[in-house]
C-alpha positions as CSV (number, residue, x, y, z in Angstrom):
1,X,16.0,-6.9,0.4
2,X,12.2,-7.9,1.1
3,X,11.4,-11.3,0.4
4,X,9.3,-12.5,-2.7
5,X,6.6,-14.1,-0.1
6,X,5.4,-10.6,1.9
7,X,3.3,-9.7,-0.4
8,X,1.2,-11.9,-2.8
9,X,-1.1,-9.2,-4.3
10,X,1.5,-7.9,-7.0
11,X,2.5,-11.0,-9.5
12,X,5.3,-11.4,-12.0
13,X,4.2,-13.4,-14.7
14,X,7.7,-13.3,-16.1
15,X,9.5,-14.6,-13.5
16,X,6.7,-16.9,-12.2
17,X,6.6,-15.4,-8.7
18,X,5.1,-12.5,-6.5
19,X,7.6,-10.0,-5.9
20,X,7.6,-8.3,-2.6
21,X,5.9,-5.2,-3.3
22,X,6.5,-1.8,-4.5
23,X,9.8,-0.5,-5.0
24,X,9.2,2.3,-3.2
25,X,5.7,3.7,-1.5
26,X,3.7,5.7,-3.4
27,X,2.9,8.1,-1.0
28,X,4.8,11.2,-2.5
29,X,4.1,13.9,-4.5
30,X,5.9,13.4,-7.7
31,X,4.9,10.1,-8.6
32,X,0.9,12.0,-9.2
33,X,3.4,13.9,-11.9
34,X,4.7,10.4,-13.5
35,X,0.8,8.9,-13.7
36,X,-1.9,12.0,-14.2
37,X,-2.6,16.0,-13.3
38,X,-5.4,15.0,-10.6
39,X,-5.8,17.7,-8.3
40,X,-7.8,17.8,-5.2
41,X,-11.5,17.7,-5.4
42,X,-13.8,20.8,-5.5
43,X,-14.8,21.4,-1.9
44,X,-18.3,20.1,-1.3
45,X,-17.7,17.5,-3.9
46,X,-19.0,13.7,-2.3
47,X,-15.7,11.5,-2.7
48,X,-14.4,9.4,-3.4
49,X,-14.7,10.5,-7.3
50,X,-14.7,7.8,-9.4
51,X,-12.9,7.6,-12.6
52,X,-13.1,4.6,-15.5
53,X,-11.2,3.8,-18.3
54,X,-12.8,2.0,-21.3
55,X,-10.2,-0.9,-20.8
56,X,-7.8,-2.6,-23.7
57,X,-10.0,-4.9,-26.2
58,X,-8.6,-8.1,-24.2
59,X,-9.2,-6.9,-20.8
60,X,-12.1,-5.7,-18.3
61,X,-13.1,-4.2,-15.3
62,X,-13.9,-6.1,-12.5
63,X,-15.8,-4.0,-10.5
64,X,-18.0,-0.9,-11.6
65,X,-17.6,2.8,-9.5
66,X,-21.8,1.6,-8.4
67,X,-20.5,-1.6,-7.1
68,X,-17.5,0.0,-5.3
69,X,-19.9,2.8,-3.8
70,X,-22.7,0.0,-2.8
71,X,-19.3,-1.9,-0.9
72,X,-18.8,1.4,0.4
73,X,-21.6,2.2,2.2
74,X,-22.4,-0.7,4.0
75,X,-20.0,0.0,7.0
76,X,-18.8,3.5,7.9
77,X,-15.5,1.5,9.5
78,X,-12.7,2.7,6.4
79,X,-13.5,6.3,6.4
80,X,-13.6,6.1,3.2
81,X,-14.5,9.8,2.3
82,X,-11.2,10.8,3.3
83,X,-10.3,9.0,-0.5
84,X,-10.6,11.7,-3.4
85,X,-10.5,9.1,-6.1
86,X,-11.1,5.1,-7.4
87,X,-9.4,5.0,-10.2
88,X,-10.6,1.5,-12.1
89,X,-7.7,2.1,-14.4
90,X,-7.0,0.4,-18.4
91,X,-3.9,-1.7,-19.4
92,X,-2.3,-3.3,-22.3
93,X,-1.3,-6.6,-22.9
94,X,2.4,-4.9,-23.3
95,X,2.0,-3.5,-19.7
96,X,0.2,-7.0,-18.1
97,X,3.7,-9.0,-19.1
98,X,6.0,-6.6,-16.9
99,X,7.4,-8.1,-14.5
100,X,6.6,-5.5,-12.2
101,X,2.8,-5.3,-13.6
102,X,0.1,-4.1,-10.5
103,X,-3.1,-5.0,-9.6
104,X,-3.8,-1.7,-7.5
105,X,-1.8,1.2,-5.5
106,X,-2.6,3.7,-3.2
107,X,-0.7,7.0,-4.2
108,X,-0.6,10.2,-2.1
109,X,0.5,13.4,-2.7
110,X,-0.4,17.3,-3.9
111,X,-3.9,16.5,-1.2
112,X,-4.6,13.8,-2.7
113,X,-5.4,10.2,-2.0
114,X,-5.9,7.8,-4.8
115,X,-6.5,3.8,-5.2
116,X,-6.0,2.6,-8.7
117,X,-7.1,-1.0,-9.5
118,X,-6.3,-2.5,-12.8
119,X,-8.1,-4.2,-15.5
120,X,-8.1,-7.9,-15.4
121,X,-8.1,-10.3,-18.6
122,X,-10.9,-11.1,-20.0
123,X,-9.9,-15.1,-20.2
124,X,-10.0,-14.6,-15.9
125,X,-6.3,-15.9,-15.7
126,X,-4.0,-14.8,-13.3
127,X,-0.3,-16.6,-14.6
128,X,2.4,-17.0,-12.6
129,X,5.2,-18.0,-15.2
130,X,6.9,-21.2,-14.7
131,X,7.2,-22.0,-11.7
132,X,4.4,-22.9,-9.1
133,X,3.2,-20.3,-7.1
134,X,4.3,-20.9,-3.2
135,X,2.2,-21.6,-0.1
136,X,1.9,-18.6,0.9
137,X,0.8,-16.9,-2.5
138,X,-1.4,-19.3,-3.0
139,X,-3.1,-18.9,0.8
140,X,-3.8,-15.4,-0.2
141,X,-6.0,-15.9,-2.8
142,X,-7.6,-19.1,-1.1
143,X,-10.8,-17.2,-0.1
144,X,-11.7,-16.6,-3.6
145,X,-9.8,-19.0,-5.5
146,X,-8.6,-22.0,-5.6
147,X,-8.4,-23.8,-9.7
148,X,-4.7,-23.8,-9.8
149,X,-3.5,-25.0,-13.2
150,X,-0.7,-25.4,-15.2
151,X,-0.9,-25.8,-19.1
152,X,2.2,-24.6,-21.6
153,X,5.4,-23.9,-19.0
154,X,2.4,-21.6,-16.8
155,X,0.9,-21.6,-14.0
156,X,-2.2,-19.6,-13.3
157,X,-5.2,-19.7,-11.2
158,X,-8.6,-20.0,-13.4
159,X,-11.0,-17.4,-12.4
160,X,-14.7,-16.6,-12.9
161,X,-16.4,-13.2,-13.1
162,X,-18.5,-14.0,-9.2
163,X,-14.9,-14.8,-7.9
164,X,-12.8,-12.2,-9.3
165,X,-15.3,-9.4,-8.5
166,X,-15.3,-11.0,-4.8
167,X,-11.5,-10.3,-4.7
168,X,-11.0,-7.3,-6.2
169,X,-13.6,-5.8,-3.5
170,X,-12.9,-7.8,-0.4
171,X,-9.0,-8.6,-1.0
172,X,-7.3,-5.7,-3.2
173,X,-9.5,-2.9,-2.7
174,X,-9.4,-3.6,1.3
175,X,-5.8,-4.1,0.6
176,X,-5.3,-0.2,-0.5
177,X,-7.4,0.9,1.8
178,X,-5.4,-0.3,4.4
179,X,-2.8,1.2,3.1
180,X,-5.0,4.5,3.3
181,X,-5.5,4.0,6.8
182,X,-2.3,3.8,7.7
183,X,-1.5,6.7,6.3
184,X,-4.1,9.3,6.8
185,X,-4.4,8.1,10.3
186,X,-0.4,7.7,11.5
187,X,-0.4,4.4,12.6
188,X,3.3,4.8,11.2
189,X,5.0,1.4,9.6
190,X,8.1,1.4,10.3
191,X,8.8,0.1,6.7
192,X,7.8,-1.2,3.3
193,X,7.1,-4.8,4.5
194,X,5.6,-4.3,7.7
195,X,3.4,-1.4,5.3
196,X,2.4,-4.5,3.4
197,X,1.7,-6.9,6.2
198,X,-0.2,-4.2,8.1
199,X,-2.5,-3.5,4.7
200,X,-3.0,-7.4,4.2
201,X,-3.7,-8.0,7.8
202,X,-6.8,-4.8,7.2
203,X,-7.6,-6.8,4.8
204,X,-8.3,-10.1,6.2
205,X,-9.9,-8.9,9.1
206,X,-12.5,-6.9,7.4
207,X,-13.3,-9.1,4.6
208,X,-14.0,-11.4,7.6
209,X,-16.3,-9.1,9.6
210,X,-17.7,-8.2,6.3
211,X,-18.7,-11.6,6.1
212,X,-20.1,-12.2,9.4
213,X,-22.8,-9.5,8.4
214,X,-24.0,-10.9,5.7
């Protein structure tokens, strides 16, 4: 059983902690059965496609396909025309609660490669549940937030628009993308968690050199 620490991009607001990832990669083909019918793109067509839901009347997008493309194409590094799609993809309040709720996946399978990131509240809170989020949690998100709060039995972190659109380029999507990377290229993880660690560790280190060229 993985530890609740590994991973601190998924939360559980129900239980008040991060859970330790996926219950299983999404790397195969039938889970592209359980969430859509995407097939591959055209030939010749420039990818990644991007696809956008109009998101629930509570939540929004982030990010914007020109923002993600503009991220894109400032380094040539992630290879990031071997991705056919960037899904920025709706939820419902009902969905948000789960305890096993997401804030982005990378799915593969039937030739394709797809990153989904999620809708975000509009009130910028990321809850936790009860309890206080640990340490580690916490140092994930440290680089773009810090307002920890607690107010009615919850804990969340306090978000603004600058902030959350920071993290959702430079922490989640990076995140996938790792994921992506270790895929299409073999590097090979041995497991789920080291998966997870390799994909955060992508993450870090590019969102740092990322920052050095500014």
């Amino acid at each position: 059983m993985r530890s609740k620490k590994e991973t601190a991009w998924k939360k559980s607001r129900t239980f008040g902690d991060v859970k330790g990832g996926r219950k299983a990669l999404k790397w195969y083909n039938s889970i592209l059965h359980r969430m859509h019918n995407l097939e591959a793109p055209a030939k010749g067509t420039e990818t990644p496609v991007y696809i956008q839901d109009n998101p629930s009347r509570d939540f929004y997008h982030p990010v914007s396909p020109e923002e993600i493309k503009a991220f894109l194409s400032t380094f040539h590094e992630f290879q990031a025309q071997e991705i056919s799609y960037i899904w920025l993809r709706k939820q419902s309040h009902k969905e948000y609660e789960k305890e096993d709720s997401l804030q982005g996946c990378y799915i593969w399978g039937e030739n394709v490669r797809l990153i989904v990131l999620y809708s975000f509240p509009k009130d910028n809170k990321m809850s936790f549940g009860k309890r206080k989020p640990t340490a580690k949690i916490l140092r994930w998100y440290q680089e773009y937030c810090t307002d920890l709060r607690e107010e009615k039995d919850n804990w969340y972190l306090q978000w603004n628009e600058k902030d959350i659109k920071e993290y959702y380029l430079n922490g989640l999507l990076l995140h996938e993308i790792g994921h992506h990377v270790d895929k299409v290229y073999k590097y090979g993880q041995a497991s789920q968690a080291k998966a997870e660690k390799w994909a955060d560790a992508y993450s870090f280190y590019w969102a740092n050199r990322l920052r050095e060229r500014v």
